[in-house]
ZAKE-606150 format. One record per atom (N, C-alpha, C): x, y, z; residue number from 1; residue in one letter; atom name. Coordinates in nm, 3 decimals, m for minus. Example, Ala and Ser with C-alpha at 12.3 -4.5 7.8 and 13.67 -1.06 7.14 Angstrom:
BEGIN
atom u=1.319, v=m0.569, w=0.780, num=1, residu=A, atome=N
atom u=1.230, v=m0.450, w=0.780, num=1, residu=A, atome=CA
atom u=1.320, v=m0.330, w=0.780, num=1, residu=A, atome=C
atom u=1.285, v=m0.225, w=0.708, num=2, residu=S, atome=N
atom u=1.367, v=m0.106, w=0.714, num=2, residu=S, atome=CA
atom u=1.290, v=0.003, w=0.787, num=2, residu=S, atome=C
//
This chain:
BEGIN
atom u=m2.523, v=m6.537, w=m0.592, num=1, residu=X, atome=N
atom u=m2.575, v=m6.441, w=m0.496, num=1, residu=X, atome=CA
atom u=m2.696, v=m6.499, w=m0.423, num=1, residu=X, atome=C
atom u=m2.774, v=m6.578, w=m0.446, num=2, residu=X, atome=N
atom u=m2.888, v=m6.654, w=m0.440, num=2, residu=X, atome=CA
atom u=m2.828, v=m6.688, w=m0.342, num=2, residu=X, atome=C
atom u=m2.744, v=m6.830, w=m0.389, num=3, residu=X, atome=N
atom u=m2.713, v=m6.878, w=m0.229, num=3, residu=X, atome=CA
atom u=m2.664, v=m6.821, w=m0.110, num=3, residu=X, atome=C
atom u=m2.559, v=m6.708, w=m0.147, num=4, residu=X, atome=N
atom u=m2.527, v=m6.655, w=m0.042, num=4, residu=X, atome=CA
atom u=m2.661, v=m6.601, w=0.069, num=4, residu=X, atome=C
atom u=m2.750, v=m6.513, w=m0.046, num=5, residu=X, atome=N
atom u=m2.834, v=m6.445, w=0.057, num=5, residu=X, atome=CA
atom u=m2.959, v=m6.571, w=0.135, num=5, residu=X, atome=C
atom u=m2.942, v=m6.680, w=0.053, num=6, residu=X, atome=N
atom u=m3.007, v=m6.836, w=0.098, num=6, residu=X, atome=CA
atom u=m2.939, v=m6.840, w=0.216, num=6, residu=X, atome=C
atom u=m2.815, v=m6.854, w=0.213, num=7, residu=X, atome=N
atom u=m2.743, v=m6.880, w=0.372, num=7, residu=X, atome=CA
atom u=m2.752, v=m6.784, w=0.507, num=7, residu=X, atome=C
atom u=m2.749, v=m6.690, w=0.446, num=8, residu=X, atome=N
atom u=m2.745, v=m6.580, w=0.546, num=8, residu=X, atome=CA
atom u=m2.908, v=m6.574, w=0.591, num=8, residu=X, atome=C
atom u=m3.029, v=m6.595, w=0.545, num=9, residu=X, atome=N
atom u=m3.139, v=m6.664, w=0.613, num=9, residu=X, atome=CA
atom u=m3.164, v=m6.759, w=0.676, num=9, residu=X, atome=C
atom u=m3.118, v=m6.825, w=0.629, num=10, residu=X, atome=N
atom u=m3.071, v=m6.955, w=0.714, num=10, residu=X, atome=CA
atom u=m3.036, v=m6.920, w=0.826, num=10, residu=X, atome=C
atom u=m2.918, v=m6.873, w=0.863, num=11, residu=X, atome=N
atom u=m2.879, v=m6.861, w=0.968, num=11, residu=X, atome=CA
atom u=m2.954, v=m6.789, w=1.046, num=11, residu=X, atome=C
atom u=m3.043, v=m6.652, w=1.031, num=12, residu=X, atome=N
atom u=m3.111, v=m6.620, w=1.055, num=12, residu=X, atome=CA
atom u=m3.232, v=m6.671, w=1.127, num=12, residu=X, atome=C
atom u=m3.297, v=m6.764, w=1.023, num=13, residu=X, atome=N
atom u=m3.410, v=m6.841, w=1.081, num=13, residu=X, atome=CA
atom u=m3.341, v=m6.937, w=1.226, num=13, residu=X, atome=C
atom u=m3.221, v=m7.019, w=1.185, num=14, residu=X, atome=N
atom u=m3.165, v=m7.079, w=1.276, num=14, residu=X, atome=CA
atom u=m3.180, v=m7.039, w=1.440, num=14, residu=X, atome=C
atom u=m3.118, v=m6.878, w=1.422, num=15, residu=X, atome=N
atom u=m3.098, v=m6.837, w=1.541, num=15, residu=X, atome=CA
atom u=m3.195, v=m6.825, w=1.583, num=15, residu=X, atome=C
atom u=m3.313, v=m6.752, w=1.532, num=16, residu=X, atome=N
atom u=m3.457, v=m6.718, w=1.575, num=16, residu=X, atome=CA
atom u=m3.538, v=m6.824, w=1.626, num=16, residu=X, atome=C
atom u=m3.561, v=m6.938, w=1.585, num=17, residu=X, atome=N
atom u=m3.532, v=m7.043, w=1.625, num=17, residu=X, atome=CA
atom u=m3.499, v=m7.161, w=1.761, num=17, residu=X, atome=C
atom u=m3.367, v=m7.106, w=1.792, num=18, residu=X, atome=N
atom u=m3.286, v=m7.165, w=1.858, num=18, residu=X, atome=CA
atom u=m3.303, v=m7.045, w=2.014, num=18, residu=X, atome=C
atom u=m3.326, v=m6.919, w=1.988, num=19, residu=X, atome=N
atom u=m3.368, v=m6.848, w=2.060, num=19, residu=X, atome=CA
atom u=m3.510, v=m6.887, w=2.125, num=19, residu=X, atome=C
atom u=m3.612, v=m6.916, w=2.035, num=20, residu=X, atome=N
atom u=m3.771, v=m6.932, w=2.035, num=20, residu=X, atome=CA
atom u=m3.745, v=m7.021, w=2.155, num=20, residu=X, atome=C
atom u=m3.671, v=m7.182, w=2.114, num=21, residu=X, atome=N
atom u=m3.694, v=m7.265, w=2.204, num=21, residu=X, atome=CA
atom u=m3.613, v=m7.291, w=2.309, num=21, residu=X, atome=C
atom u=m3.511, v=m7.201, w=2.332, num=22, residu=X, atome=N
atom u=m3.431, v=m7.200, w=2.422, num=22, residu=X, atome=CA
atom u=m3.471, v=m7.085, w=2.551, num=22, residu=X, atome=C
atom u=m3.555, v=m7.011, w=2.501, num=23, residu=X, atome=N
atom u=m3.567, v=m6.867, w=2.578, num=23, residu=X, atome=CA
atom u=m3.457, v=m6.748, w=2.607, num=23, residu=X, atome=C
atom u=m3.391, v=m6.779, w=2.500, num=24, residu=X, atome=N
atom u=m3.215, v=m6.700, w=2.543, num=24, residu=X, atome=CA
atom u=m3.290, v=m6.508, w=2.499, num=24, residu=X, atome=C
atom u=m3.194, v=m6.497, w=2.576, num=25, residu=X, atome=N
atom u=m3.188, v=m6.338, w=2.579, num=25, residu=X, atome=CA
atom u=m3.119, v=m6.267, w=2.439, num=25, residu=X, atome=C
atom u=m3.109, v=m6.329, w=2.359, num=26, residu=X, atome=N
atom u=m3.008, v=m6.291, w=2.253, num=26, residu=X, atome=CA
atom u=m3.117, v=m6.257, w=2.111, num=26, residu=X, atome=C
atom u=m3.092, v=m6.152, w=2.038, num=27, residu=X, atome=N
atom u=m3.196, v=m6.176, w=1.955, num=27, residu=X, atome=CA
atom u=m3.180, v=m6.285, w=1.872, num=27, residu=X, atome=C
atom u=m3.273, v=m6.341, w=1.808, num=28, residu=X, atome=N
atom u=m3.214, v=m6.458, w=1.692, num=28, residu=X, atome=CA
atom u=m3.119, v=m6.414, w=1.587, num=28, residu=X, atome=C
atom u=m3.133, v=m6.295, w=1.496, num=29, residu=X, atome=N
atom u=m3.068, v=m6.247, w=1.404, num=29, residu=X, atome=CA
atom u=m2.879, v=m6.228, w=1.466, num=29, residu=X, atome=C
atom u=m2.875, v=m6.195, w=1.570, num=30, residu=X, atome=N
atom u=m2.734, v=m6.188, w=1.618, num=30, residu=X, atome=CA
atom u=m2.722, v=m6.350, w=1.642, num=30, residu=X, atome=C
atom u=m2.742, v=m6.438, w=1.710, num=31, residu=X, atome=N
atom u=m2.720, v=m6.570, w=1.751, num=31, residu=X, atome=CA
atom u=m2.700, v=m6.608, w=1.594, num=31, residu=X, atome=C
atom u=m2.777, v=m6.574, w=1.460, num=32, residu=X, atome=N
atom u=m2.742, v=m6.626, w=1.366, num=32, residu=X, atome=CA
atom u=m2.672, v=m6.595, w=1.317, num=32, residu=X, atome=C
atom u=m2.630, v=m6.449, w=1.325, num=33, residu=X, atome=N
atom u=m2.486, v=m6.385, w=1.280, num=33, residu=X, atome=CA
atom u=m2.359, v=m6.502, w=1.360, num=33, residu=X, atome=C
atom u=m2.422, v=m6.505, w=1.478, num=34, residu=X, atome=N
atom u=m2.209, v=m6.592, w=1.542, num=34, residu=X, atome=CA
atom u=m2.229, v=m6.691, w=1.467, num=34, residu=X, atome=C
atom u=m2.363, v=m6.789, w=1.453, num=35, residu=X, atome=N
atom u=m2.368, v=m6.916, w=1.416, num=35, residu=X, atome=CA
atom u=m2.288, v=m6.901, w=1.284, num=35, residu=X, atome=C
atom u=m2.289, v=m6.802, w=1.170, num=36, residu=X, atome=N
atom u=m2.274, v=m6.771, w=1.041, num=36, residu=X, atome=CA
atom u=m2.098, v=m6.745, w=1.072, num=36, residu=X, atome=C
atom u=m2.051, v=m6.686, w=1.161, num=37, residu=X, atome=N
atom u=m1.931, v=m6.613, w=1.225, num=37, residu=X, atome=CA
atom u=m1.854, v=m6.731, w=1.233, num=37, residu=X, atome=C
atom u=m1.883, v=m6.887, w=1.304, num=38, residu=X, atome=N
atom u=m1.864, v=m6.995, w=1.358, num=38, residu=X, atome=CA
atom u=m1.817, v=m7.077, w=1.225, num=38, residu=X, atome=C
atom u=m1.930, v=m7.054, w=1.167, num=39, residu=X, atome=N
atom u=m1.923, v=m7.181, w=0.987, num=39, residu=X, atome=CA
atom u=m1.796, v=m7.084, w=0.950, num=39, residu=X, atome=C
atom u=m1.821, v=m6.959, w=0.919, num=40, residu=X, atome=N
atom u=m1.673, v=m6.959, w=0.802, num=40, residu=X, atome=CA
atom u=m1.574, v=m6.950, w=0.873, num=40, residu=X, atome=C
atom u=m1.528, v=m6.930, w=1.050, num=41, residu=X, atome=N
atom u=m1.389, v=m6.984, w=1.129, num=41, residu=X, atome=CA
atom u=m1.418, v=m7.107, w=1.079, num=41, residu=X, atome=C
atom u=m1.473, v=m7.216, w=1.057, num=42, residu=X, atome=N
atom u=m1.456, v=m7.322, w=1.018, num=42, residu=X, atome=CA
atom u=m1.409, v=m7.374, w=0.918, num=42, residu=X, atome=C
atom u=m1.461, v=m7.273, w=0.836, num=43, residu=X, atome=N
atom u=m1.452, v=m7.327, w=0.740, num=43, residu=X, atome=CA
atom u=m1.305, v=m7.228, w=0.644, num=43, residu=X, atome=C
atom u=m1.268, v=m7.152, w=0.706, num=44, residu=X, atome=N
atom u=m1.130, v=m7.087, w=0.708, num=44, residu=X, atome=CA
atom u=m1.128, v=m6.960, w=0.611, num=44, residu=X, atome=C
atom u=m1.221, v=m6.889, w=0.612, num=45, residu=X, atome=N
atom u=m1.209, v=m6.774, w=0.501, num=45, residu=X, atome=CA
atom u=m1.363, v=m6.797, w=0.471, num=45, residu=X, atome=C
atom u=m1.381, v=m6.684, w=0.419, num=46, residu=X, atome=N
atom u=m1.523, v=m6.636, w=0.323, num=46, residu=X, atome=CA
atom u=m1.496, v=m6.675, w=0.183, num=46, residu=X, atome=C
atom u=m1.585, v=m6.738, w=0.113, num=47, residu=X, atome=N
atom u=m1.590, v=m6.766, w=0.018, num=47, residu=X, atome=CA
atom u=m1.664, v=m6.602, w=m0.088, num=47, residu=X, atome=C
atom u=m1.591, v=m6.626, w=m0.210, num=48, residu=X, atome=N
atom u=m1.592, v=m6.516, w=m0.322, num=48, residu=X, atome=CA
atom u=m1.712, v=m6.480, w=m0.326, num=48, residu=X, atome=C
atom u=m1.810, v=m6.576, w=m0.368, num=49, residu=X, atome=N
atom u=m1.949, v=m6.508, w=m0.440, num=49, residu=X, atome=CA
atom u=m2.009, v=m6.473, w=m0.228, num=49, residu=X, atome=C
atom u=m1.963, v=m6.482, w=m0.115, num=50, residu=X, atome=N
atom u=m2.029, v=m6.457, w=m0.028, num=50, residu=X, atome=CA
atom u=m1.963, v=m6.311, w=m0.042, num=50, residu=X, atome=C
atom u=m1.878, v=m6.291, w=m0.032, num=51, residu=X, atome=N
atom u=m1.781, v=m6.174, w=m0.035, num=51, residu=X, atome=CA
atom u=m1.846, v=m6.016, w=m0.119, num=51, residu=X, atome=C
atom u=m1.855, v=m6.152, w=m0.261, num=52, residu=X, atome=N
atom u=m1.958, v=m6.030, w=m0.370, num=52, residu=X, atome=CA
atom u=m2.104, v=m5.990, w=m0.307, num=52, residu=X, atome=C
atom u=m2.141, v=m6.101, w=m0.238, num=53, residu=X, atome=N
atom u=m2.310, v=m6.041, w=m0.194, num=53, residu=X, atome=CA
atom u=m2.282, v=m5.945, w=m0.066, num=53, residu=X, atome=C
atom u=m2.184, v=m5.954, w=0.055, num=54, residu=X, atome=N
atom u=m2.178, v=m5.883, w=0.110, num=54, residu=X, atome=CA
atom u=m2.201, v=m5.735, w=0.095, num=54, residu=X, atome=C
atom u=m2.060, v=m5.691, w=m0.038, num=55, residu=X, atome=N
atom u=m2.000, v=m5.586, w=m0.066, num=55, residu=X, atome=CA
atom u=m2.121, v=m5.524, w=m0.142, num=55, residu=X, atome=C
atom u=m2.218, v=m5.611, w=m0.193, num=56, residu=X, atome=N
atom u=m2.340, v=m5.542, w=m0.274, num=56, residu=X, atome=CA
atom u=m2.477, v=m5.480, w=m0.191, num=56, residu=X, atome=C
atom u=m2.473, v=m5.560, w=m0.077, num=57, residu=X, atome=N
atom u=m2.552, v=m5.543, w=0.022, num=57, residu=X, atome=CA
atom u=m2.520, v=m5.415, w=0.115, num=57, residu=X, atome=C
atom u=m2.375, v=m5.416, w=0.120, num=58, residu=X, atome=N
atom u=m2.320, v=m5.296, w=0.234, num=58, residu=X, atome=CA
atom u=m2.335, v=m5.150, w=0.106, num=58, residu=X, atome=C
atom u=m2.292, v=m5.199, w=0.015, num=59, residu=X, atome=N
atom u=m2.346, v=m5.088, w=m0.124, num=59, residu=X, atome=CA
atom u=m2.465, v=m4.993, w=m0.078, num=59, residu=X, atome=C
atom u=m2.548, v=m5.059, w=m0.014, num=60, residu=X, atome=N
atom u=m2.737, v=m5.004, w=m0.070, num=60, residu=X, atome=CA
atom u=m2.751, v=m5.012, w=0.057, num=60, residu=X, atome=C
atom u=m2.658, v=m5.004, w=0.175, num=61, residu=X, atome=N
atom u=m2.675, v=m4.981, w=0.321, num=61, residu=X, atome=CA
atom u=m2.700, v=m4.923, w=0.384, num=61, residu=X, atome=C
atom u=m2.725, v=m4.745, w=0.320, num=62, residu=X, atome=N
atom u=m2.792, v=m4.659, w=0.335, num=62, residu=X, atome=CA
atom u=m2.967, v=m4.649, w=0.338, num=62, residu=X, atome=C
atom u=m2.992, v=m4.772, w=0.215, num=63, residu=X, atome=N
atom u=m3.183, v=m4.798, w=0.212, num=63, residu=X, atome=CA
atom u=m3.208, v=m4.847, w=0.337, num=63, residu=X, atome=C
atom u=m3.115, v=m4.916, w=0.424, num=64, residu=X, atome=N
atom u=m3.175, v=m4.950, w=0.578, num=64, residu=X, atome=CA
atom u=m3.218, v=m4.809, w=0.642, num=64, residu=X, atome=C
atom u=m3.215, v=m4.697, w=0.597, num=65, residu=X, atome=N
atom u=m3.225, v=m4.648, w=0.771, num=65, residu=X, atome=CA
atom u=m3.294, v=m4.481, w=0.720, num=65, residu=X, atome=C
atom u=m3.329, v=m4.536, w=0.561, num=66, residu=X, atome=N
atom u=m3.532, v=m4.465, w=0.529, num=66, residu=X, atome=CA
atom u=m3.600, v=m4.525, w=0.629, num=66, residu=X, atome=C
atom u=m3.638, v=m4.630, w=0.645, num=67, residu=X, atome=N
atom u=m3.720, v=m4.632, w=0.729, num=67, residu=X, atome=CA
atom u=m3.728, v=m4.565, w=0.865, num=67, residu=X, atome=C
atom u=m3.607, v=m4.564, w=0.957, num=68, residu=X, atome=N
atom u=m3.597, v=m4.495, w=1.044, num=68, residu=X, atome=CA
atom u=m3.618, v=m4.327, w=1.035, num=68, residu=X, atome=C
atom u=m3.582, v=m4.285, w=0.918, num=69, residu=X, atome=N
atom u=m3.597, v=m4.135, w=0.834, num=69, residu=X, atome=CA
atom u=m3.770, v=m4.111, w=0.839, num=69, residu=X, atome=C
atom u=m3.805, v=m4.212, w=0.832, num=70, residu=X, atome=N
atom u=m3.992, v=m4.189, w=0.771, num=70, residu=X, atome=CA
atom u=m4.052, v=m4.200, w=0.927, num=70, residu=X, atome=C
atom u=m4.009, v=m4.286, w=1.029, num=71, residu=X, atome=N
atom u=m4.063, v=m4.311, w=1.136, num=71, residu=X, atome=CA
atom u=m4.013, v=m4.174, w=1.202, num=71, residu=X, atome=C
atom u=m3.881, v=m4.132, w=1.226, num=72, residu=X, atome=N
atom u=m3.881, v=m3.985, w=1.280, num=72, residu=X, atome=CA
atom u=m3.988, v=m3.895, w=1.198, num=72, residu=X, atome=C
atom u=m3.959, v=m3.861, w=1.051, num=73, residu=X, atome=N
atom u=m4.083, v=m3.769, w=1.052, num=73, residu=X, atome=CA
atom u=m4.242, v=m3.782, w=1.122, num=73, residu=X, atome=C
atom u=m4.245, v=m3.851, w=1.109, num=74, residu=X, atome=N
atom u=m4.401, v=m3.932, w=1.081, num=74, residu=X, atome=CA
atom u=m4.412, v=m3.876, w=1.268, num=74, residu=X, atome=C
atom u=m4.353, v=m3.938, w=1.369, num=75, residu=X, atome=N
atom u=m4.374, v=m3.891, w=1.478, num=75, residu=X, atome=CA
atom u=m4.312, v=m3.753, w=1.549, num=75, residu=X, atome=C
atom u=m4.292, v=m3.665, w=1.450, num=76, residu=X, atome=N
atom u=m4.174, v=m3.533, w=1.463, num=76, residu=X, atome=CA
atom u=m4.264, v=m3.479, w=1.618, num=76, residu=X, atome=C
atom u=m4.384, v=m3.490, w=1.642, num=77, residu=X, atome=N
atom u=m4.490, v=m3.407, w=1.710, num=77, residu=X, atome=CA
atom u=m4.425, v=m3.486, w=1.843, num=77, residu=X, atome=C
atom u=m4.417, v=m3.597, w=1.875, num=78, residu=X, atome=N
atom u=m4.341, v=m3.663, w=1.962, num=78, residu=X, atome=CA
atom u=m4.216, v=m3.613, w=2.028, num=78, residu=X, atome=C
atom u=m4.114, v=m3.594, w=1.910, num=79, residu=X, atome=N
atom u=m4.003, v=m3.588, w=1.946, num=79, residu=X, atome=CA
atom u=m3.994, v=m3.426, w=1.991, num=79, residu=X, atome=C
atom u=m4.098, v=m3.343, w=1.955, num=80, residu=X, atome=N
atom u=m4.114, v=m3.162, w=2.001, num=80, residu=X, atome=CA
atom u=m4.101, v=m3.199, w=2.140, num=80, residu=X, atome=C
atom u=m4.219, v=m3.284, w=2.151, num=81, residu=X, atome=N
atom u=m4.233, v=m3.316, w=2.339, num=81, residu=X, atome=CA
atom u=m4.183, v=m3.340, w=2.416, num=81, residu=X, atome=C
atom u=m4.078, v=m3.455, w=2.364, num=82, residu=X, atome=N
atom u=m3.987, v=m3.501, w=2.468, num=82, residu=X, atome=CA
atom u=m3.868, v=m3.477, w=2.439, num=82, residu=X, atome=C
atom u=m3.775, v=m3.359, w=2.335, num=83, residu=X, atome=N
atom u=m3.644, v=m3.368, w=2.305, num=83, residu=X, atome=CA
atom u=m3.532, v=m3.383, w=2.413, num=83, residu=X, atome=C
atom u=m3.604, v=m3.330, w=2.528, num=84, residu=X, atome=N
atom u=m3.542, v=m3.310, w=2.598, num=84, residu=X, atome=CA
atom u=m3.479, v=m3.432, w=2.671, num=84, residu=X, atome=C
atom u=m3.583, v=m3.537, w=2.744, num=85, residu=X, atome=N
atom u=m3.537, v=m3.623, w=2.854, num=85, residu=X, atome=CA
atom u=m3.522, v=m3.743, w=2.637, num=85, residu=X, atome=C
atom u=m3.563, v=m3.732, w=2.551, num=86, residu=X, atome=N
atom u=m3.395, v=m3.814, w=2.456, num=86, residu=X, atome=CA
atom u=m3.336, v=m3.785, w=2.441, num=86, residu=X, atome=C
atom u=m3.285, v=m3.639, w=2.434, num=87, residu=X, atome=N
atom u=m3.165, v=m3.590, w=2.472, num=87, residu=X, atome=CA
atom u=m3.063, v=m3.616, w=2.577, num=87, residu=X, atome=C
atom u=m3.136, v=m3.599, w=2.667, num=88, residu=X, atome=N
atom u=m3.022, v=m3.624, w=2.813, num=88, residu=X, atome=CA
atom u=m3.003, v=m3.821, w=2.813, num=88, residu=X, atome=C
atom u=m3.110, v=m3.881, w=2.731, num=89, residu=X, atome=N
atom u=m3.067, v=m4.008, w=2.758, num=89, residu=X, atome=CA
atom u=m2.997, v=m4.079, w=2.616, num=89, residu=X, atome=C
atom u=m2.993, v=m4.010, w=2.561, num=90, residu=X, atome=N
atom u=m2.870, v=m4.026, w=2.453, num=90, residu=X, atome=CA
atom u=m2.740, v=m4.004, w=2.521, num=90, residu=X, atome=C
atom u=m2.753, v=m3.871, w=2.532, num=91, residu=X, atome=N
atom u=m2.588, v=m3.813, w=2.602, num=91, residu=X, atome=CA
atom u=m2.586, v=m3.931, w=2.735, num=91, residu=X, atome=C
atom u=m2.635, v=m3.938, w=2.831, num=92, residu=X, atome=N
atom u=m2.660, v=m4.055, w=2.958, num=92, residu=X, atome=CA
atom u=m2.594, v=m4.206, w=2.923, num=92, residu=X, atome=C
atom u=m2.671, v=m4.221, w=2.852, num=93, residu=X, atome=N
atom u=m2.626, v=m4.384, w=2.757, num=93, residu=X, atome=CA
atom u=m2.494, v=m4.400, w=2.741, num=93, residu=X, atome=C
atom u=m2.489, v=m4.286, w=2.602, num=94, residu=X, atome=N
atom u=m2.325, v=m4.292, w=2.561, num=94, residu=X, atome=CA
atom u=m2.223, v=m4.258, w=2.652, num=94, residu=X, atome=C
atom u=m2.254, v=m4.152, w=2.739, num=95, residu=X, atome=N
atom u=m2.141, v=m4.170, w=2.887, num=95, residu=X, atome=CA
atom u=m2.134, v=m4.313, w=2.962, num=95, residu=X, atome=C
atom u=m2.232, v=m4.376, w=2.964, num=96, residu=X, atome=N
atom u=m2.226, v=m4.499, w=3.068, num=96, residu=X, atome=CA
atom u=m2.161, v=m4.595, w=2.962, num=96, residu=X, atome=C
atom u=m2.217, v=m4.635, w=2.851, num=97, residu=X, atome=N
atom u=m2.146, v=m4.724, w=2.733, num=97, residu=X, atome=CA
atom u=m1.991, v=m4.711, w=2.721, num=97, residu=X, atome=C
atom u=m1.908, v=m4.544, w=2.750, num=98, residu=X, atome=N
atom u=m1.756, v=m4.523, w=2.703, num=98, residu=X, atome=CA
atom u=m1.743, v=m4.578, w=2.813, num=98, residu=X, atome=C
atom u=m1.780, v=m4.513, w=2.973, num=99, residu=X, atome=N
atom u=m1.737, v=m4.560, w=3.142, num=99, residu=X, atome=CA
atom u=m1.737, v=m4.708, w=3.102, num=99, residu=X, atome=C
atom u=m1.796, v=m4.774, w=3.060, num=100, residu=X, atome=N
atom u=m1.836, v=m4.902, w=3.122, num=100, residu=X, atome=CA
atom u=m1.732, v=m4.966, w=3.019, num=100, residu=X, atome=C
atom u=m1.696, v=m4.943, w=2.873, num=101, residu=X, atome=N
atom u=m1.609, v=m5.012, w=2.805, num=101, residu=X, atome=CA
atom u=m1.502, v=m4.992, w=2.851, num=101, residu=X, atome=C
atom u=m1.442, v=m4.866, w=2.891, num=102, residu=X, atome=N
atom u=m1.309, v=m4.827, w=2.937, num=102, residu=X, atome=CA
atom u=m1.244, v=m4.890, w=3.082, num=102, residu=X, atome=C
atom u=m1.366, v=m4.911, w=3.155, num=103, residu=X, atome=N
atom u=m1.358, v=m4.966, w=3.304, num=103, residu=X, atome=CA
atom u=m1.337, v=m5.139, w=3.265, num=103, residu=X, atome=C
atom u=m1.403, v=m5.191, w=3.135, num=104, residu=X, atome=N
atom u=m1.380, v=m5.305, w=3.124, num=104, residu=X, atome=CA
atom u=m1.257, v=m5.354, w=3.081, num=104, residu=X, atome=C
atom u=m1.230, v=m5.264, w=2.951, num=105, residu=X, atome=N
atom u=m1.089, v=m5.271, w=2.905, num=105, residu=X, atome=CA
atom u=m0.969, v=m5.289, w=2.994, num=105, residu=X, atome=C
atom u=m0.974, v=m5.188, w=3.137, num=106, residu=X, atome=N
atom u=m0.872, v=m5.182, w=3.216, num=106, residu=X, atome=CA
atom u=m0.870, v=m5.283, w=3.302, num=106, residu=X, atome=C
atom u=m0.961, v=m5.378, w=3.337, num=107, residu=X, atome=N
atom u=m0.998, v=m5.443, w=3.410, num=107, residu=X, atome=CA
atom u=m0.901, v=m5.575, w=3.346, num=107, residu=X, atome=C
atom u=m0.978, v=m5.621, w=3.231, num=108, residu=X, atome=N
atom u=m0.924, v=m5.686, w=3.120, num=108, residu=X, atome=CA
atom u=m0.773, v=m5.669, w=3.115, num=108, residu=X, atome=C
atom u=m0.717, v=m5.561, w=3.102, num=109, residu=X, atome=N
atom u=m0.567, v=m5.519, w=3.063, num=109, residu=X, atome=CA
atom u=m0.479, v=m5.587, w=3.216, num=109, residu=X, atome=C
atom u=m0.523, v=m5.572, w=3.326, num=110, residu=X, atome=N
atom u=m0.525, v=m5.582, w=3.472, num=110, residu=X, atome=CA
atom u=m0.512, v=m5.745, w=3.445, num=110, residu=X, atome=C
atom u=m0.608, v=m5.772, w=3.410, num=111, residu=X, atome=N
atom u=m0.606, v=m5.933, w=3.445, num=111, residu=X, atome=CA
atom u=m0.492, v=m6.027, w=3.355, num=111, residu=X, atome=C
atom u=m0.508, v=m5.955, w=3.242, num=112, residu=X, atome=N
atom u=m0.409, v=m5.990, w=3.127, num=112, residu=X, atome=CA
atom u=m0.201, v=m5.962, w=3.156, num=112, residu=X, atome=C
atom u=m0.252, v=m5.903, w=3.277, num=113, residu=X, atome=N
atom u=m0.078, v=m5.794, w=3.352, num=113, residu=X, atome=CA
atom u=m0.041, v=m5.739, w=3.265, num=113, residu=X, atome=C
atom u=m0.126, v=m5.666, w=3.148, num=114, residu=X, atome=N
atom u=m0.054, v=m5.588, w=3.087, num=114, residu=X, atome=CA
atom u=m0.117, v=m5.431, w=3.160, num=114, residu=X, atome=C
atom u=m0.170, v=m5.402, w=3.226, num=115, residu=X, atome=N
atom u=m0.236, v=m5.311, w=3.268, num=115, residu=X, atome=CA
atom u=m0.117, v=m5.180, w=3.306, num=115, residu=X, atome=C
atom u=m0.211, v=m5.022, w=3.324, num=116, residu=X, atome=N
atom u=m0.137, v=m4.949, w=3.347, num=116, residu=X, atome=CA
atom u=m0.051, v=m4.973, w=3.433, num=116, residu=X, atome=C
atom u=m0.106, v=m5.022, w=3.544, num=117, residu=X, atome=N
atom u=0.001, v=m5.067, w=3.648, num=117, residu=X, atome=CA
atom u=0.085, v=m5.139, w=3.666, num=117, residu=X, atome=C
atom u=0.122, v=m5.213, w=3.525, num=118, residu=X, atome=N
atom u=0.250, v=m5.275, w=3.529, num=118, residu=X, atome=CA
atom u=0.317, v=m5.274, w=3.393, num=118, residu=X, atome=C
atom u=0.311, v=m5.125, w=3.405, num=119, residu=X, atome=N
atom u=0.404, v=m5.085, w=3.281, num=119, residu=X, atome=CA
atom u=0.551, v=m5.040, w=3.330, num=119, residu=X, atome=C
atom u=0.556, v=m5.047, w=3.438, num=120, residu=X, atome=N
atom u=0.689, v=m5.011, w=3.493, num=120, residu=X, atome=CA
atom u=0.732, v=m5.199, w=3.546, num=120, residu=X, atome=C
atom u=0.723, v=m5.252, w=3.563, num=121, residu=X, atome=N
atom u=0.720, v=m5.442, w=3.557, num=121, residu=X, atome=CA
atom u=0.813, v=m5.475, w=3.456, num=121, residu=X, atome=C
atom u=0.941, v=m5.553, w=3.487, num=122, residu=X, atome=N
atom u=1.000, v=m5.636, w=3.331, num=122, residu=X, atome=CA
atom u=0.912, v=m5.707, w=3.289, num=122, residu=X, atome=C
//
């Protein structure tokens, strides 16, 4: 388990890193996720004991997001104030996020000729 969670810093630091001196727009932690994504296509499968640290980690995946639990309370006086315009930009977001995947998808499907419009096509 050691090593696994050794590697998965690694990659981590890597990306952060590789971000620092590159100036990329990407956070490091994701750039180290593909980099990590990249090694095991390479390397053709996930290895067991990575597999076990995953499944132990996604276990206790719920302790990620106390913190977010403690930061809403902690600023509740905040969120009285403005429920409103995070409200409308929650709902805002997630309308533009479905538009914008769905518009891509079809676009994609279009380019691919499998698109609605050529479902009547041999």
């Amino acid at each position: 388990m050691i090593e696994s969670l050794t590697l998965l810093l690694i990659c981590q630091l890597v990306g952060e890193v590789l971000v620092g001196l590159f100036g990329l727009p990407v956070p490091g932690p994701v750039l180290g996720m593909l980099l990590l994504f990249i090694g095991l296509l390479a390397r053709r499968g996930v290895p067991p004991v990575m597999q076990t640290t995953a499944t132990t980690l996604l276990s206790h995946f719920s302790l990620l997001f106390v913190p977010a639990g403690v930061g809403i309370m902690l600023h509740i006086g905040l969120l009285e104030d403005a429920w409103l315009a995070i409200g409308v930009a929650l709902i805002g977001s997630t309308a533009i996020a479905i538009a914008v995947t769905a518009l891509t998808m079809l676009g994609l499907e279009r380019l691919a000729g499998r698109g609605p419009d050529m479902d009547h096509q041999p």
